[in-house]
TIVOPA-456798 format. One line per field, with one value per atom (N, C-alpha, C, O): residue number from 1; atom name; residue in one letter; y, z, x. Coordinates in nm, 3 decimals. Layout:
num = c(NUM; ...)
atome = c(CA; ...)
residu = c(a; ...)
c2 = c(Y; ...)
c3 = c(Z; ...)
c1 = c(X; ...)
END
This chain:
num = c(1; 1; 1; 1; 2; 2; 2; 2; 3; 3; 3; 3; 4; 4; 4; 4; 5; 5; 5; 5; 6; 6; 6; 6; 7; 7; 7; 7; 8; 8; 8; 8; 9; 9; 9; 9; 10; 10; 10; 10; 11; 11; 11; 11; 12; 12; 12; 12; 13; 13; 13; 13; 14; 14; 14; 14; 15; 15; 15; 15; 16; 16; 16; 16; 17; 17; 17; 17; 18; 18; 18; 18; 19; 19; 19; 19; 20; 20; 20; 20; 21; 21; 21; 21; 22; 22; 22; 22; 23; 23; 23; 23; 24; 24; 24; 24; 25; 25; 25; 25; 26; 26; 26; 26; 27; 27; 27; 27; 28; 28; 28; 28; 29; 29; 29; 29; 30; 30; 30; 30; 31; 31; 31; 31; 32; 32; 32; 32; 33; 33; 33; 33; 34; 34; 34; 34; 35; 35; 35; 35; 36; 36; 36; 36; 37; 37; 37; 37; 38; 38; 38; 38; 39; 39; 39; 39; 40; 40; 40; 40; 41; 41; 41; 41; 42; 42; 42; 42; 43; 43; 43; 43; 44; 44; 44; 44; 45; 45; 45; 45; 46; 46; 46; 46; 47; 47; 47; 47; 48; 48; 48; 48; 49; 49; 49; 49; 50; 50; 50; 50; 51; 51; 51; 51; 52; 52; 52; 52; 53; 53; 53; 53; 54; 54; 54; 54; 55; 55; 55; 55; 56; 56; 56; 56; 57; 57; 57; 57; 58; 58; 58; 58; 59; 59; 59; 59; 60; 60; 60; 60; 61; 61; 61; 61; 62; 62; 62; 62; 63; 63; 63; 63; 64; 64; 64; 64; 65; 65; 65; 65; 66; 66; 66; 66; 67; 67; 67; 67; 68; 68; 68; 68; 69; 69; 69; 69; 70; 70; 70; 70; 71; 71; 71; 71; 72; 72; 72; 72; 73; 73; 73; 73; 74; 74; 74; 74; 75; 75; 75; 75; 76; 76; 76; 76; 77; 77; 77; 77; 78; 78; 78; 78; 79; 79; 79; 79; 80; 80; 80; 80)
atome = c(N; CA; C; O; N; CA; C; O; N; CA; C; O; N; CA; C; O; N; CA; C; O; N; CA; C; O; N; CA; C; O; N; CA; C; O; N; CA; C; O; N; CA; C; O; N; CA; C; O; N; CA; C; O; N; CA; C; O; N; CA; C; O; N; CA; C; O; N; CA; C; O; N; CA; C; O; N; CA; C; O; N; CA; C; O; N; CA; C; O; N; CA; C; O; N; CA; C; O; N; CA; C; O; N; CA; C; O; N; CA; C; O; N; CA; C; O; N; CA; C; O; N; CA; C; O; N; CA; C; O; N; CA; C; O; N; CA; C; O; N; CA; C; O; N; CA; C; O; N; CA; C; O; N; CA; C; O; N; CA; C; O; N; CA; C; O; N; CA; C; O; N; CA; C; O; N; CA; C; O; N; CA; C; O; N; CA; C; O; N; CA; C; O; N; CA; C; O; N; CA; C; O; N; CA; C; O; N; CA; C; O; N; CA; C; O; N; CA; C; O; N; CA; C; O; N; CA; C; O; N; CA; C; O; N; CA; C; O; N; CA; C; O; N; CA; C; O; N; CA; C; O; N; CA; C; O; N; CA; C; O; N; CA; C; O; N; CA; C; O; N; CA; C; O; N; CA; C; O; N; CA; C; O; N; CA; C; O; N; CA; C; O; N; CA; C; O; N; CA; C; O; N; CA; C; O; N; CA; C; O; N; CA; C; O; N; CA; C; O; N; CA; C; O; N; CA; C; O; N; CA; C; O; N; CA; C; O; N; CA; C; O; N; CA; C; O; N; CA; C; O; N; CA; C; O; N; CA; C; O)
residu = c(x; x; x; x; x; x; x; x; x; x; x; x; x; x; x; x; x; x; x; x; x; x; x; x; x; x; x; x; x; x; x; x; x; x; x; x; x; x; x; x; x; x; x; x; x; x; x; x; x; x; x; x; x; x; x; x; x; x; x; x; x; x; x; x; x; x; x; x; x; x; x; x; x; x; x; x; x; x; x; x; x; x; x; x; x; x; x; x; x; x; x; x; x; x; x; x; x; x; x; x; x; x; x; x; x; x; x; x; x; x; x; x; x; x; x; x; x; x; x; x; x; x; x; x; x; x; x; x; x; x; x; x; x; x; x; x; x; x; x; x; x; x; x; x; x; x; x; x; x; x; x; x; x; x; x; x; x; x; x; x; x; x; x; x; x; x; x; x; x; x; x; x; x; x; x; x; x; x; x; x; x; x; x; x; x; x; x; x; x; x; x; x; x; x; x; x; x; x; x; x; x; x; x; x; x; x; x; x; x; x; x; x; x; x; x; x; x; x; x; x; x; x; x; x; x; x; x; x; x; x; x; x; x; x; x; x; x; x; x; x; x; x; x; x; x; x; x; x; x; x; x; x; x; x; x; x; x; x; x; x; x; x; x; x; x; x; x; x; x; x; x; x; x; x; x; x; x; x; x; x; x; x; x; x; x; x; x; x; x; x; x; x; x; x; x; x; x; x; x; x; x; x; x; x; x; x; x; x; x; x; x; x; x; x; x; x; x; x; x; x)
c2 = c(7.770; 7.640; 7.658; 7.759; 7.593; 7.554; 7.427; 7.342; 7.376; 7.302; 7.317; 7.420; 7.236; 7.202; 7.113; 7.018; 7.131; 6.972; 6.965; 7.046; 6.892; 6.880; 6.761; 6.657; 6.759; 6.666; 6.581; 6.610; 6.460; 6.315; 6.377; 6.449; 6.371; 6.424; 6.266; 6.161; 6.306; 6.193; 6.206; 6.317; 6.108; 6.133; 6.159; 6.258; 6.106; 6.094; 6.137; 6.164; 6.147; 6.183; 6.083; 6.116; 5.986; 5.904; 5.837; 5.715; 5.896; 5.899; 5.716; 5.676; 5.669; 5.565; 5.564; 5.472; 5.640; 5.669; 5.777; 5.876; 5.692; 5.791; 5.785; 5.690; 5.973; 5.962; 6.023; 6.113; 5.948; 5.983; 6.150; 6.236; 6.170; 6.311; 6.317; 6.225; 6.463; 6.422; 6.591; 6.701; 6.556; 6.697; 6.712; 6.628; 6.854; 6.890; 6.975; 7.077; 6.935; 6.994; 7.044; 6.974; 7.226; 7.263; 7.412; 7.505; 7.369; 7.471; 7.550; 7.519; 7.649; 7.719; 7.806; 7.883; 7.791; 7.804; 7.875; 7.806; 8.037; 8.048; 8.199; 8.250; 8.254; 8.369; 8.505; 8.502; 8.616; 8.739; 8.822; 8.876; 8.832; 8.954; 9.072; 9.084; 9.166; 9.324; 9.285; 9.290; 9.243; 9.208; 9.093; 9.084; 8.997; 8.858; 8.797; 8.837; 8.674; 8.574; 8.447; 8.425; 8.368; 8.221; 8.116; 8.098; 8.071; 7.952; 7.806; 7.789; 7.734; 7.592; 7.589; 7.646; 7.492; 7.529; 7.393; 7.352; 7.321; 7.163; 7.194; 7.243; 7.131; 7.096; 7.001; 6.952; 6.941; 6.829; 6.719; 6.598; 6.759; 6.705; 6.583; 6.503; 6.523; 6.371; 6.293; 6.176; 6.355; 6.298; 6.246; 6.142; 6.260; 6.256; 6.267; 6.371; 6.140; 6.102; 6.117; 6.035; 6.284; 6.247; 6.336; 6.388; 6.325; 6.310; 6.482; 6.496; 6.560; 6.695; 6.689; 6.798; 6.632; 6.667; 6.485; 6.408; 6.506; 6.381; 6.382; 6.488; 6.249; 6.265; 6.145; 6.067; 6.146; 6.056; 6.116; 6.128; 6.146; 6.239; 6.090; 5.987; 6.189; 6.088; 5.947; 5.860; 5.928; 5.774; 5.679; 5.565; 5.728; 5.612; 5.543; 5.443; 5.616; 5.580; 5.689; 5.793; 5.645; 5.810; 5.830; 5.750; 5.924; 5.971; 6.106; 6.167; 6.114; 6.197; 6.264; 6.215; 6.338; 6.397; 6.444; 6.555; 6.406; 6.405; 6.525; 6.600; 6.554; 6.662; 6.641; 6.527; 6.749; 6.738; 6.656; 6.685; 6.548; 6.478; 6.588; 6.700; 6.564; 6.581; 6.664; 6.608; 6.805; 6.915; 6.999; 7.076; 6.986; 7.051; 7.148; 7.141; 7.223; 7.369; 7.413; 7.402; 7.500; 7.569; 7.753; 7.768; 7.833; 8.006; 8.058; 8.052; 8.106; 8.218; 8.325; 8.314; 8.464; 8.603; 8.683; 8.689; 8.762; 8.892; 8.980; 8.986; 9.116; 9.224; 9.326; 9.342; 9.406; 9.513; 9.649; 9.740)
c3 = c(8.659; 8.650; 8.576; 8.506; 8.583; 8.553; 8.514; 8.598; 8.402; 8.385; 8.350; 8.289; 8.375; 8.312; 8.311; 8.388; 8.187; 8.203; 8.201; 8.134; 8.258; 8.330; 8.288; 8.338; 8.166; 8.057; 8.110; 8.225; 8.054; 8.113; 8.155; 8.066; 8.260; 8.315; 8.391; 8.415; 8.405; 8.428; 8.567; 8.611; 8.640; 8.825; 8.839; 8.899; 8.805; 8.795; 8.692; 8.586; 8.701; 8.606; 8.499; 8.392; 8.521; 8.365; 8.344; 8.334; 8.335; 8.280; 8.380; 8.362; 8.426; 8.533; 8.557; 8.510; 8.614; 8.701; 8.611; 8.592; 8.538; 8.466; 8.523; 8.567; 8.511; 8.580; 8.439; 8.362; 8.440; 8.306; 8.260; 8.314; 8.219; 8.207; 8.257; 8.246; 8.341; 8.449; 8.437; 8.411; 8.463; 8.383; 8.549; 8.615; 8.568; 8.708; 8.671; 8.603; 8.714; 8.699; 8.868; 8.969; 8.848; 8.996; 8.954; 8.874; 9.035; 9.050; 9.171; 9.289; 9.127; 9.223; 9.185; 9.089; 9.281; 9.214; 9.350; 9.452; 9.351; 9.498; 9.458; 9.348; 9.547; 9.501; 9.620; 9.737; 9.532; 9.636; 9.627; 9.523; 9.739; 9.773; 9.821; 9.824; 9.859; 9.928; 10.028; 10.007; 10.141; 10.293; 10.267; 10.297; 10.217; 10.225; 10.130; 10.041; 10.096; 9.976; 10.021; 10.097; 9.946; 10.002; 9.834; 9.737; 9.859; 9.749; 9.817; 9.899; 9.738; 9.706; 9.595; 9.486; 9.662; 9.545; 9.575; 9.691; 9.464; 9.505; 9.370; 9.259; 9.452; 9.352; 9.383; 9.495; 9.222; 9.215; 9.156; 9.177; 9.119; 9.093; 9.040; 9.131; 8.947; 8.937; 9.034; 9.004; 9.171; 9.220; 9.165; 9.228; 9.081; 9.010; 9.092; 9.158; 9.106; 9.221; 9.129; 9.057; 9.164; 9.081; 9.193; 9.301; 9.115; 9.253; 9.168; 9.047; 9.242; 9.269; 9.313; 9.278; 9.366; 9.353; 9.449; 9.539; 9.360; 9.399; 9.386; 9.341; 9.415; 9.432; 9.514; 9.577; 9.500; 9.515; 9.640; 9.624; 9.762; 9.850; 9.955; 10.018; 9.905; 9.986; 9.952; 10.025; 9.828; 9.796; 9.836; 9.793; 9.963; 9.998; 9.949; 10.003; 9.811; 9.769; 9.753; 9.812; 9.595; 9.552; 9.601; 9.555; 9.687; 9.778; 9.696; 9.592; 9.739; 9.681; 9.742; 9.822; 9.694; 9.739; 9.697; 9.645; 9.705; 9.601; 9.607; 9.681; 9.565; 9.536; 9.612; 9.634; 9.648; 9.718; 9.702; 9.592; 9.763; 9.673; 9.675; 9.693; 9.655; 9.602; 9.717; 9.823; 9.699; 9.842; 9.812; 9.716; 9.868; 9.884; 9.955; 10.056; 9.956; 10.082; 10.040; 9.933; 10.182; 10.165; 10.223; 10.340; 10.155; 10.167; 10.186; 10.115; 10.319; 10.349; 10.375; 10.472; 10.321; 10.364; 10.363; 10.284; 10.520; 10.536; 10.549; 10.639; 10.460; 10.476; 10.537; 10.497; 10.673; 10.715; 10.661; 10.702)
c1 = c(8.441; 8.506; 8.638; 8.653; 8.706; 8.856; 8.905; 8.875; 8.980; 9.038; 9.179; 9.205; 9.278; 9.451; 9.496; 9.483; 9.584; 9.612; 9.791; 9.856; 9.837; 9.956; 10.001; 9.956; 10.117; 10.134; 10.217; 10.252; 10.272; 10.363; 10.492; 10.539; 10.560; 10.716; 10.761; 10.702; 10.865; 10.970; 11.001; 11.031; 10.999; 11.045; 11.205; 11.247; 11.252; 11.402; 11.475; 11.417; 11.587; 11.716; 11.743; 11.795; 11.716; 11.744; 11.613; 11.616; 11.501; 11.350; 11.316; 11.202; 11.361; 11.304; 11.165; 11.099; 11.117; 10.955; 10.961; 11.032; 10.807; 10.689; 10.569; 10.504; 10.537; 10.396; 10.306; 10.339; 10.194; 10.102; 10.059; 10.129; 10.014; 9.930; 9.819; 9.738; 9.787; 9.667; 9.577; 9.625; 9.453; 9.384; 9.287; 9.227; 9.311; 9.265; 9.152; 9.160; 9.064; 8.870; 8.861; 8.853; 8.866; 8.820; 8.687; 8.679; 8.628; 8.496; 8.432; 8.449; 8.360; 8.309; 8.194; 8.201; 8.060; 7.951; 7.888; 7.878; 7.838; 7.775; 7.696; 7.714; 7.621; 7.567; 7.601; 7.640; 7.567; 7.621; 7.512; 7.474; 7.459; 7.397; 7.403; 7.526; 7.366; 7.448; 7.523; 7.645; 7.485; 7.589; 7.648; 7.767; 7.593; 7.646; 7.652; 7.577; 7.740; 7.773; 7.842; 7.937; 7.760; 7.793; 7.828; 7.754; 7.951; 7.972; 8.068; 8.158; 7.998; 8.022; 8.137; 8.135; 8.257; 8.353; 8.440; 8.446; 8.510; 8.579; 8.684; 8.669; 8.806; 8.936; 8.977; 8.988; 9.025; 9.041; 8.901; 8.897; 8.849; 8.711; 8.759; 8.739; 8.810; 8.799; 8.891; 8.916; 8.955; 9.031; 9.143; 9.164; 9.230; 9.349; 9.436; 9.452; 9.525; 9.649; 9.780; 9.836; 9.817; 9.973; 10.072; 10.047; 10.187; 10.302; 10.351; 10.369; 10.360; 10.420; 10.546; 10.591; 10.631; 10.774; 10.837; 10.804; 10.924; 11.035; 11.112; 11.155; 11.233; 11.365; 11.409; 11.337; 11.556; 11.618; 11.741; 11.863; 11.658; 11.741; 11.834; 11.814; 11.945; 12.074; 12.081; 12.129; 12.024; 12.061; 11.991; 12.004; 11.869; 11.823; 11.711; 11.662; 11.657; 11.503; 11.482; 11.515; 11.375; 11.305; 11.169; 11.088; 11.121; 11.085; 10.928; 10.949; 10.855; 10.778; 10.599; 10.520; 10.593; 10.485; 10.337; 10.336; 10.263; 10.088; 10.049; 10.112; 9.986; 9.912; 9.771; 9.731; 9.700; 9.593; 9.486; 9.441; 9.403; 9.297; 9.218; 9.265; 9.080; 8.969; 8.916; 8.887; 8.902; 8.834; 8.707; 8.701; 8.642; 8.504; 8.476; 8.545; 8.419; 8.392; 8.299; 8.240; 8.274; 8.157; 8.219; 8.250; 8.224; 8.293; 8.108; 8.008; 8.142; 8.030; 8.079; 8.156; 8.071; 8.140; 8.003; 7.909; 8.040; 7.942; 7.986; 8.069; 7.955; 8.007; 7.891; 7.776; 7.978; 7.900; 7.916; 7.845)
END
């Protein structure tokens, strides 16, 4: 398991759009045997909606992009 935390930053150039501080919980839990190994693994665990890059392109509105929600999987690998 993993946690970070990714402290308050400013969207814009004269501190306008604030986005809070946001703490990302991702895990992975599975077992390995001689040929094969299988894990269960999710990021983003509390679903935490924050914006990864923005901007104010060409004047027309500041514009921006989220970060992944909340992902789950399942990794099966067999080795011969």
């Amino acid at each position: 398991a993993s946690a970070s935390w990714i402290g308050k930053k400013y969207l814009d150039e004269i501190n306008g759009y604030e986005q809070d501080a946001v703490v990302l919980i991702n895990a992975k839990l599975g077992y390995e045997a001689e040929h094969w190994a299988a894990y269960l693994w999710g990021e983003n665990l509390a679903d935490e909606l924050y914006v990864v890059r923005a901007g104010n392109y060409f004047s027309t509105g500041y514009y921006g992009r989220t970060a992944q929600p909340l992902a789950v999987g399942l990794e099966l690998t067999l080795r011969f």
